[in-house]
Residue frames as a rotation matrix with the C-alpha (Angstrom) as fourth column:
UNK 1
-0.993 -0.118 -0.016 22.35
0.118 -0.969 -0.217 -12.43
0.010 -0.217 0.976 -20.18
UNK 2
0.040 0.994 -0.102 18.76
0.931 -0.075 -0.358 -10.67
-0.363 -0.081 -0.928 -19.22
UNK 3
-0.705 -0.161 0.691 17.23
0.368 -0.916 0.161 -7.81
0.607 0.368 0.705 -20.05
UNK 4
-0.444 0.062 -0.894 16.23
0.741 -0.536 -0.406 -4.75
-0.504 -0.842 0.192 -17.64
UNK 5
0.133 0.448 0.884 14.24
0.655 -0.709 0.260 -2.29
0.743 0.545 -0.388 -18.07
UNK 6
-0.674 -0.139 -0.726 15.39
0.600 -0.676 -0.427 0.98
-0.432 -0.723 0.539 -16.07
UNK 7
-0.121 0.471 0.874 12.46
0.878 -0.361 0.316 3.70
0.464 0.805 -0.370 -16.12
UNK 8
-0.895 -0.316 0.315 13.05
0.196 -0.913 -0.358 7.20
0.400 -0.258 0.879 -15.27
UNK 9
0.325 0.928 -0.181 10.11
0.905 -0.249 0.346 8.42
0.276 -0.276 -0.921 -13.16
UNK 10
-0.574 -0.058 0.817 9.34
0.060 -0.998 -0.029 12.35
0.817 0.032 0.576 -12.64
UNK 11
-0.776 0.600 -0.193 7.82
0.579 0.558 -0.594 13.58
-0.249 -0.573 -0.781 -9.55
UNK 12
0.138 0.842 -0.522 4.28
0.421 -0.527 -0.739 15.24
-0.897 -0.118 -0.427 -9.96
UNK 13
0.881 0.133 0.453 3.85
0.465 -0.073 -0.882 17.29
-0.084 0.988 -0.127 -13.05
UNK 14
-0.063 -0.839 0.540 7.73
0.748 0.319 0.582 17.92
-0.660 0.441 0.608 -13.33
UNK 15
0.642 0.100 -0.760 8.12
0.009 -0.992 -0.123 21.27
-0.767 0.072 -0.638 -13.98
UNK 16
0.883 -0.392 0.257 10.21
0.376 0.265 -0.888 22.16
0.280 0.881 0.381 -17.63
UNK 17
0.096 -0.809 -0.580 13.61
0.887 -0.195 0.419 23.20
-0.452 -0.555 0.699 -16.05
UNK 18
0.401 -0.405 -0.822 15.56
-0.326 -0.901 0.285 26.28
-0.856 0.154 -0.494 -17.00
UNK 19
0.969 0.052 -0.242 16.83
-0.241 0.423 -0.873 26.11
0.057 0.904 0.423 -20.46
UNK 20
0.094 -0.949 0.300 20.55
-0.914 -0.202 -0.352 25.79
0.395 -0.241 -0.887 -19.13
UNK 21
-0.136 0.307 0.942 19.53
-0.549 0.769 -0.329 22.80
-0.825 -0.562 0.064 -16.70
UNK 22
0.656 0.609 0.445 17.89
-0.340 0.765 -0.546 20.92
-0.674 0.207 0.709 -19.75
UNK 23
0.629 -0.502 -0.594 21.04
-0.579 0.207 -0.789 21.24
0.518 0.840 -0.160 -21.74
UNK 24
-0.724 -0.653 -0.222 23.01
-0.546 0.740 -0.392 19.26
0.420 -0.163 -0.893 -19.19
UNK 25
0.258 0.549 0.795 20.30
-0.472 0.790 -0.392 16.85
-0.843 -0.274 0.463 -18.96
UNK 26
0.954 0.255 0.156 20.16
-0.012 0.554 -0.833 16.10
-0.299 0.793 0.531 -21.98
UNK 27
0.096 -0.994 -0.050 24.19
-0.824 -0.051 -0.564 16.28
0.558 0.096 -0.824 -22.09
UNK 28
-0.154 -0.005 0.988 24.08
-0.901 0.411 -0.138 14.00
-0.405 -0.912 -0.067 -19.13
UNK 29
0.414 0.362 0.835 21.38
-0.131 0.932 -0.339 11.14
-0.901 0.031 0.433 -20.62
UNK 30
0.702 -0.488 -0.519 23.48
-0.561 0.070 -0.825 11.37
0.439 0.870 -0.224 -24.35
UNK 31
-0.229 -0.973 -0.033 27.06
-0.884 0.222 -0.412 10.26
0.408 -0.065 -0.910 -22.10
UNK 32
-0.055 0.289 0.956 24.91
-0.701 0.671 -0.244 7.50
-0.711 -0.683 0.166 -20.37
UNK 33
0.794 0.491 0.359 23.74
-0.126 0.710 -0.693 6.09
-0.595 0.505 0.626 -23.47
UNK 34
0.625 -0.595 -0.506 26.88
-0.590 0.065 -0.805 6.32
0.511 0.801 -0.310 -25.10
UNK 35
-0.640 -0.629 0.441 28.85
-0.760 0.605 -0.240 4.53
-0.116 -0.489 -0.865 -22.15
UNK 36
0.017 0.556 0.831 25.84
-0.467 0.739 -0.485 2.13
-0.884 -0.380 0.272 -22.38
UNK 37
0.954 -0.008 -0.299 26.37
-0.293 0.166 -0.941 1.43
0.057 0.986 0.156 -26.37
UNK 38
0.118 -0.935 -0.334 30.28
-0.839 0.086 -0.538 1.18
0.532 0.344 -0.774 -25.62
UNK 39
-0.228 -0.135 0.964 29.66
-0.845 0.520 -0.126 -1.37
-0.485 -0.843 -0.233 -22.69
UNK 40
-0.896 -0.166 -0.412 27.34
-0.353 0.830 0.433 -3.66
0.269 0.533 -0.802 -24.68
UNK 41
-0.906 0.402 -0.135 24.60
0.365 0.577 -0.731 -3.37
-0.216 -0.712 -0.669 -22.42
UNK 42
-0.706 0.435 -0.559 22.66
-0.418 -0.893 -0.167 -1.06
-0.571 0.116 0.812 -24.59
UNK 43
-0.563 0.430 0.706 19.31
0.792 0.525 0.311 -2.77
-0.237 0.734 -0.636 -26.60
UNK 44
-0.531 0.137 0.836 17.07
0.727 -0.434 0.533 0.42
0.436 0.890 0.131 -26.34
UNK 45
-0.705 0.203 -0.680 16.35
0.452 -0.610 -0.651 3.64
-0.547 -0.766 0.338 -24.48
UNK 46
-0.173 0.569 0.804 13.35
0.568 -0.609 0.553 6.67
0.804 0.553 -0.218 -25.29
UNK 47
-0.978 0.202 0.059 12.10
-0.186 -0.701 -0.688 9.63
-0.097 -0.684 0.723 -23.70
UNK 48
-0.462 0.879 0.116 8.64
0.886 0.452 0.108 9.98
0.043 0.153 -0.987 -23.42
UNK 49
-0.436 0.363 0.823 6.14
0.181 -0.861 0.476 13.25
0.881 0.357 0.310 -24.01
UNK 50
-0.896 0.159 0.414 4.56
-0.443 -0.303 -0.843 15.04
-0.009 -0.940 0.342 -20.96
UNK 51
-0.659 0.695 0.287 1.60
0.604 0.717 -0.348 12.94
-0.448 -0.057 -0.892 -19.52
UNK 52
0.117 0.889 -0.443 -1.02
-0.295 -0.395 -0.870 15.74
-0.948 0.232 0.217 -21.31
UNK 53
-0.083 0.166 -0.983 -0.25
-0.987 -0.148 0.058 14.19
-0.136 0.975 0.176 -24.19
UNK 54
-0.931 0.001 0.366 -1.12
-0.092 0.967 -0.236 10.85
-0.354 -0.253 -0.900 -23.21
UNK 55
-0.202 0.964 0.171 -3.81
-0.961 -0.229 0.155 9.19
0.189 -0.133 0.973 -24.78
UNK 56
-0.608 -0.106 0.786 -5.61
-0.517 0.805 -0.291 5.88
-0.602 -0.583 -0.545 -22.84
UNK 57
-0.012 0.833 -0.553 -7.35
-0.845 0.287 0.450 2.88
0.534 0.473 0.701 -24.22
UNK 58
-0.482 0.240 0.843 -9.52
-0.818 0.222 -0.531 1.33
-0.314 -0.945 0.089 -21.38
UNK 59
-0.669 0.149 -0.728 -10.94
-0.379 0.775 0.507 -2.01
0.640 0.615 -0.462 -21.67
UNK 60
-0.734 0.567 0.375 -14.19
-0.549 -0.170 -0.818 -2.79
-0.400 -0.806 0.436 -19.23
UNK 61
-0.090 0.751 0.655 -17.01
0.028 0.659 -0.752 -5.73
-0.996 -0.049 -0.081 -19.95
UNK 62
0.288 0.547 0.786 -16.11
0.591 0.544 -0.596 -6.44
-0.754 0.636 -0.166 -23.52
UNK 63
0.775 -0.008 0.632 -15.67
0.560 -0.454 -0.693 -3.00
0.292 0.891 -0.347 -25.22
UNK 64
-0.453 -0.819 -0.353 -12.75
0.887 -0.455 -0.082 -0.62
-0.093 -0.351 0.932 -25.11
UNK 65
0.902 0.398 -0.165 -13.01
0.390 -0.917 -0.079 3.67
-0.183 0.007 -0.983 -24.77
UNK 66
-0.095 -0.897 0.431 -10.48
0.855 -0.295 -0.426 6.16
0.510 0.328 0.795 -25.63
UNK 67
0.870 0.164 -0.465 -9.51
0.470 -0.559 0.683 8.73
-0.148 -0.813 -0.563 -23.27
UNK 68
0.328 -0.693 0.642 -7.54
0.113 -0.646 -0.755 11.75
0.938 0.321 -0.133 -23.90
UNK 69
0.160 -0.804 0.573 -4.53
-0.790 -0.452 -0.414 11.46
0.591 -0.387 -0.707 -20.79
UNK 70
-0.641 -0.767 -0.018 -2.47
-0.692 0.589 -0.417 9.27
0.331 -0.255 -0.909 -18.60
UNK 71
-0.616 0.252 -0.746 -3.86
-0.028 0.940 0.340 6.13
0.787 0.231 -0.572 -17.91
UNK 72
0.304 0.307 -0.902 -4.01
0.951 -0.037 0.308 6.98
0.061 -0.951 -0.303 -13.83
UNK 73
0.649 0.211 0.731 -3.96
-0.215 -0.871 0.442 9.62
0.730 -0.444 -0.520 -11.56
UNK 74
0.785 -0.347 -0.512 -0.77
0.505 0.839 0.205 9.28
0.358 -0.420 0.834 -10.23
UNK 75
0.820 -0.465 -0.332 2.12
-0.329 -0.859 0.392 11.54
-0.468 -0.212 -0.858 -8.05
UNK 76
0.031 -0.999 -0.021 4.75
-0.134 -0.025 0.991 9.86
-0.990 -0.028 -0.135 -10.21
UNK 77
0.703 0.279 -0.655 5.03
-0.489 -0.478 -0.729 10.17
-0.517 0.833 -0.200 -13.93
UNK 78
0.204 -0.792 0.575 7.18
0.618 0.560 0.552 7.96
-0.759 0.243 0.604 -16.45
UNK 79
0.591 -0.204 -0.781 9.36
-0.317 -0.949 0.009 9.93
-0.742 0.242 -0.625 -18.48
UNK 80
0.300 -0.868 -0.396 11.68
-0.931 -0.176 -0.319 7.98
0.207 0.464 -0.861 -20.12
UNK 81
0.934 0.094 0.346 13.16
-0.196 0.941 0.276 4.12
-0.300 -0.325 0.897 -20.50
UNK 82
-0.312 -0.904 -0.291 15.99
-0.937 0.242 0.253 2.33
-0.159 0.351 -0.923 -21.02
UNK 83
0.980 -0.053 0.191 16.20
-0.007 0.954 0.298 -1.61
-0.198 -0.294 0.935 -21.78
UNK 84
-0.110 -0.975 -0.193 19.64
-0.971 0.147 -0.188 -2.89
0.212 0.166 -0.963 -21.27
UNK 85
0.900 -0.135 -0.413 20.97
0.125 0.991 -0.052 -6.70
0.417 -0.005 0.909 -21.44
UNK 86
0.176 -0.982 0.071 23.12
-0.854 -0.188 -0.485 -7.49
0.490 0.025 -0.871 -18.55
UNK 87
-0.785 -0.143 -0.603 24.66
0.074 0.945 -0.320 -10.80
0.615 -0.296 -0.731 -16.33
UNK 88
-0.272 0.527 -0.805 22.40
0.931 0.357 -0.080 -9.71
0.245 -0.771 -0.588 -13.31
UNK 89
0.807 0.585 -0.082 20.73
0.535 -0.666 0.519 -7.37
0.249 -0.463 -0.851 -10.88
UNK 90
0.578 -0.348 -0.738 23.69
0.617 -0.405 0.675 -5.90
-0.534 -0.845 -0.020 -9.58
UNK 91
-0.560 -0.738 0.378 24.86
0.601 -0.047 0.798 -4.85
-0.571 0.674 0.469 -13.07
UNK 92
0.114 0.767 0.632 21.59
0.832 -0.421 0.361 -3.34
0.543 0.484 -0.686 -13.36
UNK 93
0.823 0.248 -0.511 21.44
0.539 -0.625 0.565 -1.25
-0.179 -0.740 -0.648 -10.27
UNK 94
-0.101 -0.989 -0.108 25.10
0.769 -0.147 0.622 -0.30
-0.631 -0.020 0.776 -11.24
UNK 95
-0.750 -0.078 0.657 23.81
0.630 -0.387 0.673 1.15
0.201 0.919 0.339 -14.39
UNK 96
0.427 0.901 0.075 20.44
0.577 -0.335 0.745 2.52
0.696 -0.275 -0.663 -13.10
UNK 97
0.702 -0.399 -0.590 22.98
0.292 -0.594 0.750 4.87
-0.649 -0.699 -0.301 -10.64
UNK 98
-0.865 -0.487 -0.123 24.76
0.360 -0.772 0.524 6.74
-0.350 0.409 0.843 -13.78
UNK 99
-0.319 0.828 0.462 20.98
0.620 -0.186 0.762 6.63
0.717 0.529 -0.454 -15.31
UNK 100
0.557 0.674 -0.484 19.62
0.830 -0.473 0.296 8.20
-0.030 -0.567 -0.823 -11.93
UNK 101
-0.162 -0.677 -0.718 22.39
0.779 -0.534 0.328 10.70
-0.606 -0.507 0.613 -12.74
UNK 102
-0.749 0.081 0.658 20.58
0.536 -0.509 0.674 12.07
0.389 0.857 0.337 -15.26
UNK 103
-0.950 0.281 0.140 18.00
-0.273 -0.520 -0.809 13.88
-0.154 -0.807 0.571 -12.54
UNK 104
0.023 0.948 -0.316 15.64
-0.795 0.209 0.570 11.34
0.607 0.238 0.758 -12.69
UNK 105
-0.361 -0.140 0.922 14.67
-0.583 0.805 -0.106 8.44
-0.728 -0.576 -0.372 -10.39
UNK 106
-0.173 -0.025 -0.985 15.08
-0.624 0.776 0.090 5.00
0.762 0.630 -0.150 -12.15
UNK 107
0.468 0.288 0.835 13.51
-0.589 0.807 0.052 1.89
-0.659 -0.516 0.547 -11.17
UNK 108
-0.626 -0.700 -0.344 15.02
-0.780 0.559 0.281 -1.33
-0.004 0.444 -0.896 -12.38
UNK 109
0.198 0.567 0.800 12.84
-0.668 0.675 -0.313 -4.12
-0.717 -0.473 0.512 -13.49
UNK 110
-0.871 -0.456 0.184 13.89
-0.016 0.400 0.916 -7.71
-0.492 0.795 -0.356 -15.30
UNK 111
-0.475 0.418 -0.774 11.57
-0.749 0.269 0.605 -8.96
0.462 0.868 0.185 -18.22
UNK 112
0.545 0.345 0.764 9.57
-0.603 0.794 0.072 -12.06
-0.582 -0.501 0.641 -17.47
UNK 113
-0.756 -0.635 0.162 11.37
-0.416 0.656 0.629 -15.34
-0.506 0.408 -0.760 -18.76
UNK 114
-0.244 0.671 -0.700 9.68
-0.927 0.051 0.371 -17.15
0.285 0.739 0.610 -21.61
């Protein structure tokens, strides 16, 4: 088995829904992770805080800097991760389409082999 990392991307700054909307999100990504925990394929998932509450540390000839937000300047935003441990890609993408039901787009990347 590998592990996958499926991350939820927002576009642009991803307005805060309606409070109705966020309760069946968050109804939504709870039944994912629970079919993913009953499957086996679950190792660990998180949300993530809105990018203003990012802070960067840049590295550049030697020394590093701290910078208060997101690394880049970017029209998509991560929100949110899964890692899961299945046979293959197609068992990812399988899972990453109940995950994208949670009203996020999910990429699907593997780990690197050791």
């Amino acid at each position: 088995m590998k592990e996958d990392l499926l991350s939820v991307h927002h576009d642009g700054d991803f307005p805060t829904p309606e409070p109705e909307v966020m309760q069946q999100m968050f109804a939504a990504v709870e039944a994912c992770n629970e079919e993913l925990q009953a499957s086996g394929s679950w190792v660990f998932a998180g949300g993530l805080m809105p990018k203003d509450t990012a802070t960067s540390v840049r590295y550049k000839a030697g020394s590093t800097r701290v910078t208060h937000g997101p690394q880049s300047e970017t029209k998509e935003q991560l929100g949110g991760f899964w890692v899961i441990r299945v046979e293959d890609l197609d068992a990812a993408l399988k899972i990453a389409e109940r995950a994208a039901a949670c009203r996020g787009d999910v990429e699907v990347r593997p780990f690197q082999g050791e």
